[in-house]
N, C-alpha and C positions, 0 to 999 in steps of 0.2 A: 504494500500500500504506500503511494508515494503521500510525501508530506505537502503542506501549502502553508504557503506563509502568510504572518499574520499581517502582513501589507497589502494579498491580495484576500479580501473577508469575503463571506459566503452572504452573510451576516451585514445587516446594516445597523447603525446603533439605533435606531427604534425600536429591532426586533431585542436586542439585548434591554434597550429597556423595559422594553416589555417583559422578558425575566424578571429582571429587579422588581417591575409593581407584582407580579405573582407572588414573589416572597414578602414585599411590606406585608399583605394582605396577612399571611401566618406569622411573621415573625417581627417583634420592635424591636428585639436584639441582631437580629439579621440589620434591618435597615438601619441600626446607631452603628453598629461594627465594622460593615462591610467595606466603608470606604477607607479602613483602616490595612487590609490586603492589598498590595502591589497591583496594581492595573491589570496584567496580564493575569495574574492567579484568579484576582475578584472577577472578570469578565467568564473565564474559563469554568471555574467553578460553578459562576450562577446556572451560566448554560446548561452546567450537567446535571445539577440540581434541578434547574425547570423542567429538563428533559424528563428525568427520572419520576419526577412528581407526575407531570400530566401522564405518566406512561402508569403511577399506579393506578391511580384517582380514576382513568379509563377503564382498565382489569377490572378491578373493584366495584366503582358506584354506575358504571353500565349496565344496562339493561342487556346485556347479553356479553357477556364474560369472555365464552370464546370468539364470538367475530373478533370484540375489541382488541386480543389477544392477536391476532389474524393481520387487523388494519395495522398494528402497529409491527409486525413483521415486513409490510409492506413499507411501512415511514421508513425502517432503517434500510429500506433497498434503496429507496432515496438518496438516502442522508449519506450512505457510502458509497453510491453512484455520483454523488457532487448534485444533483437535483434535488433536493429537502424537498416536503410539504409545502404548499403555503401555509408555516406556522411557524411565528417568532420562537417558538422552542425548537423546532425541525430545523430552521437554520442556524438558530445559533448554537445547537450541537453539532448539526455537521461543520461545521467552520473549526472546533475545537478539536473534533472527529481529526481531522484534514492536519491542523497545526499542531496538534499534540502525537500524532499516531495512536490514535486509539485501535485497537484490534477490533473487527466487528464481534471474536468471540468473545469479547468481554459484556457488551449488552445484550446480546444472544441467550447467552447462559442467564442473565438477570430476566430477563423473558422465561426464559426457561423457569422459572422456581416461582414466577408467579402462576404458568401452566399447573404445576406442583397441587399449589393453592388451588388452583380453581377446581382441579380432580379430587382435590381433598383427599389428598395423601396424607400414609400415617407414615412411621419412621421407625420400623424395631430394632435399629441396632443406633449406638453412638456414631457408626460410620455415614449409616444414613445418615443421622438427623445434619452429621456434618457437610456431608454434598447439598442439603437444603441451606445449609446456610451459607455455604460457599457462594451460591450463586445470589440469592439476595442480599450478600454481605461483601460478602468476599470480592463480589467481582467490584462495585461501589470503592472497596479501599484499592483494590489495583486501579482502577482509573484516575483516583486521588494522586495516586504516586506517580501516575505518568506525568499526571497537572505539574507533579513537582521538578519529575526533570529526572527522575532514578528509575533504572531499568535494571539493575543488578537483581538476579535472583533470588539472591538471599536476604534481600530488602523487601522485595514483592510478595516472596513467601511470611515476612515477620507481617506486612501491611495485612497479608490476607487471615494470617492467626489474629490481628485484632479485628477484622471485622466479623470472623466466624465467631470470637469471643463474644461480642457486644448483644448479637446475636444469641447465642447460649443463655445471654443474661436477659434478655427482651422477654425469651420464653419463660425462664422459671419467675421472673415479674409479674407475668400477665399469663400464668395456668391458669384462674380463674374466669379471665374476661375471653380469652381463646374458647372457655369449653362451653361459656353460654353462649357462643356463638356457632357452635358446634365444630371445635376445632382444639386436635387436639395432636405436640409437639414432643411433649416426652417420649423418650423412646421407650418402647412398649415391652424390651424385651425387658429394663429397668424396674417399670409397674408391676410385671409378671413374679420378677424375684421377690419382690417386697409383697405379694400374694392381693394385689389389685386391677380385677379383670377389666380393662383399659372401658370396652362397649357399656358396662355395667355402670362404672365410674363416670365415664361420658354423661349416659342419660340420669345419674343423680350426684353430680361434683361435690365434693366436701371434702375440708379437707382431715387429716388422720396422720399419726407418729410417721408412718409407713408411706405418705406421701412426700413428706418435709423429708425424709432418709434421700426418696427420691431428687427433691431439689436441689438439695444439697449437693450432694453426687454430681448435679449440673453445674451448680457453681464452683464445685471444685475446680474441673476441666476448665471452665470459663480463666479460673485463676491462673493455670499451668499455662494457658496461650495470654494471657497478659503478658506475664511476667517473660515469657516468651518474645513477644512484640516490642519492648520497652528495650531490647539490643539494637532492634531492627531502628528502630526510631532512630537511635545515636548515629546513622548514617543518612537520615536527612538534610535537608539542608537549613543552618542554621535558623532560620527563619519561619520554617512550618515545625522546630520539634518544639515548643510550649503548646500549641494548638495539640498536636495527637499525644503527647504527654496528658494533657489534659482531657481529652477524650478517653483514655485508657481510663486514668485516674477515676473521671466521673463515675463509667462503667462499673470500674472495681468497687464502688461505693453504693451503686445501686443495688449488688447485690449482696454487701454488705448490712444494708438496709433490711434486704430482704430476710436476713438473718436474724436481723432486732427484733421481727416481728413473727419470731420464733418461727421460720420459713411458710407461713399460712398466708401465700399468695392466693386462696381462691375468694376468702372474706375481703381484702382489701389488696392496694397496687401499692406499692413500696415508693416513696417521693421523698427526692434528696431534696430538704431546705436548703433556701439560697443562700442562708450560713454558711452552710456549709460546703456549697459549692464557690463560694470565696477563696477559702479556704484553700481550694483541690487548684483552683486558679494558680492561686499564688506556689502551691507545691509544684504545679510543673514547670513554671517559671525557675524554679531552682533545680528541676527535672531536667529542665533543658541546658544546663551548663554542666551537667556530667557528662561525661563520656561512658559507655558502658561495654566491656569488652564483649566482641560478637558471639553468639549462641553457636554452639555447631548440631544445635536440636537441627533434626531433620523436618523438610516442609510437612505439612498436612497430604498426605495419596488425596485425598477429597479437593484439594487447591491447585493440585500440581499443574491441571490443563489452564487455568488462569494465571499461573510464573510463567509457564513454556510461551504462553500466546505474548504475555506482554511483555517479555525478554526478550522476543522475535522480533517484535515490529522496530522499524526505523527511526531512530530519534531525532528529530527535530533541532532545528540550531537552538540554542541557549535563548530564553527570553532575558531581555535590560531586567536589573534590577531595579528595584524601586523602593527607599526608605520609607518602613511606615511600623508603625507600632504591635510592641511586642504583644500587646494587652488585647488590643482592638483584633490581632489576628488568633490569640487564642480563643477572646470568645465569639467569633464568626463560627469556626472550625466545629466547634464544641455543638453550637446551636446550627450548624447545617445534619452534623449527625445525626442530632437530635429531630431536630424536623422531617429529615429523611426516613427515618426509623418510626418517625410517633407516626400511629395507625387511625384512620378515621373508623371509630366503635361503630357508627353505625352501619356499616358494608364491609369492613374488609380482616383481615389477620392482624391479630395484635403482634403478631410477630415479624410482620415482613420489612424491611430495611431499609434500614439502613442502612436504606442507604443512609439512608443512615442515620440518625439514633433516634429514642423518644426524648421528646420533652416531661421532664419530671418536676 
């Protein structure tokens, strides 16, 4: 896939504004923040974010799941044929598409796991549940890392352990609001061990010791790929590691949260006070002047065709840097996750991505 430069735009800035007014609309943290990221990241970013939203918000609150699924397999023949929709999101991801080298399997596969959803797939193993969220998570942080300029495989694989991580944590949050919705992520062969018949459990949710065994178990994992990602981070570039510091960070809190509240996610949803996401701000700001020596953990088998795809493609010349604050680009970072990830209750999976995170 050849590259385009960002002197010749696909993209006019109407259509990118038109991005930006999509996000004021869900986020005041998005609109105080965002002009605090470098020109080239904020542009890129918003794009991918607009693109990804109207691509769930279609699956989801449509009246017919699979066309929409369908129509939008078609946008992206577009979008990487250099002919977009006529739709301010259609172009100004393909423009980003074009300048960044995005691989088409990187939004292919995020299609792909909301197909997932709409089948109302179950997941009985942890390997499953991890290919589900490889592609609603996973693939979101590879394209993050391409926005930034790293192609190294052992960077894309730490980017894709935090967004299958965040993920993991999304789930054991929202077991309760998932399975009134008839939806349900734990893996089943986990329920089985702890002697809770998944169909049974479904049709009367509640929770029990033997559940919260289960959660836990979830957060564990969610922990080992933190802690995992947080090497991977130390080879970004200076300027985006307080943002995914801080996204890590938040995550690891949410479902520490979830732990306070002796893991009975199906009664209530686990919410980090903005205490104390001050707090987690300010820790990855000093997160981000460490150096952390690299992991030699091996990738995720469930991530590896999103390293190999975004390792392949062809990088792009270097975009100009541009001074801008360290504060205002953690919390953009923080609250695109978030916004990306948080699910509209009334249509869709409280679990699908983040792309990324919820709002807590």
């Amino acid at each position: 896939m050849s590259t385009r430069s960002p002197d010749d735009p696909l993209a006019t800035p109407a259509d990118h504004e038109a991005c930006t007014e999509l996000l004021k609309h869900g986020s005041k943290t998005f609109q105080a923040a965002s002009f605090a990221l470098p020109a080239d990241m904020r542009k890129a970013a918003t794009a991918l974010y607009a693109f990804c939203r109207l691509a769930d918000d279609a699956v989801d609150l449509g009246v017919d799941g699979p066309a929409e699924l369908g129509a939008l397999r078609a946008r992206l023949d577009g979008i990487y044929g250099g002919q977009p929709a006529d739709h301010p999101a259609d172009r100004a991801f393909a423009e980003i598409v074009a300048a960044y080298a995005i691989p088409r399997e990187l939004p292919e596969a995020l299609l792909e796991g909301f197909a997932w959803d709409l089948e109302g797939r179950r997941y009985r193993t942890l390997s499953d549940l991890n290919a589900y969220a490889a592609r609603v998570a996973g693939t979101v942080g590879a394209m993050m890392t391409l926005l930034m300029g790293q192609r190294a495989p052992s960077v894309l694989a730490r980017a894709c352990d935090l967004g299958v991580a965040m993920q993991l944590t999304n789930i054991a949050r929202d077991v309760g609001e998932d399975a009134r919705l008839g939806r349900l992520y734990l893996p089943l062969e986990w329920l089985q061990e702890e002697g809770i018949d998944p169909e049974a459990w479904l049709a009367q949710p509640l929770y029990s010791d033997a559940l919260g065994r289960v959660i836990e178990k979830l957060l564990r994992t969610a922990d080992t790929l933190y802690a995992r990602a947080a090497h991977g981070i130390s080879s970004l570039p200076a300027a985006c590691r307080p943002a995914m510091h801080a996204a890590r960070l938040l995550y690891c809190e949410i479902g520490q949260e979830v732990r306070r509240r002796g893991h009975d996610s199906v009664n209530s949803r686990a919410i980090v006070p903005w205490t104390r996401k001050s707090r987690l701000l300010a820790e990855a700001t000093v997160a981000s002047a460490r150096r952390q020596a690299a992991t030699h953990a091996a990738m995720l088998e469930e991530t590896r065709f999103l390293v190999e795809a975004a390792a392949a493609s062809v990088p792009p010349p270097p975009p100009a840097e541009e001074p801008a604050g360290v504060e205002g680009r953690v919390v953009w970072v923080v609250d695109l996750f978030a916004r990306l990830e948080e699910r509209d209750r009334t249509g869709g999976a409280a679990a699908r991505p983040t792309y990324f995170l919820p709002a807590t």
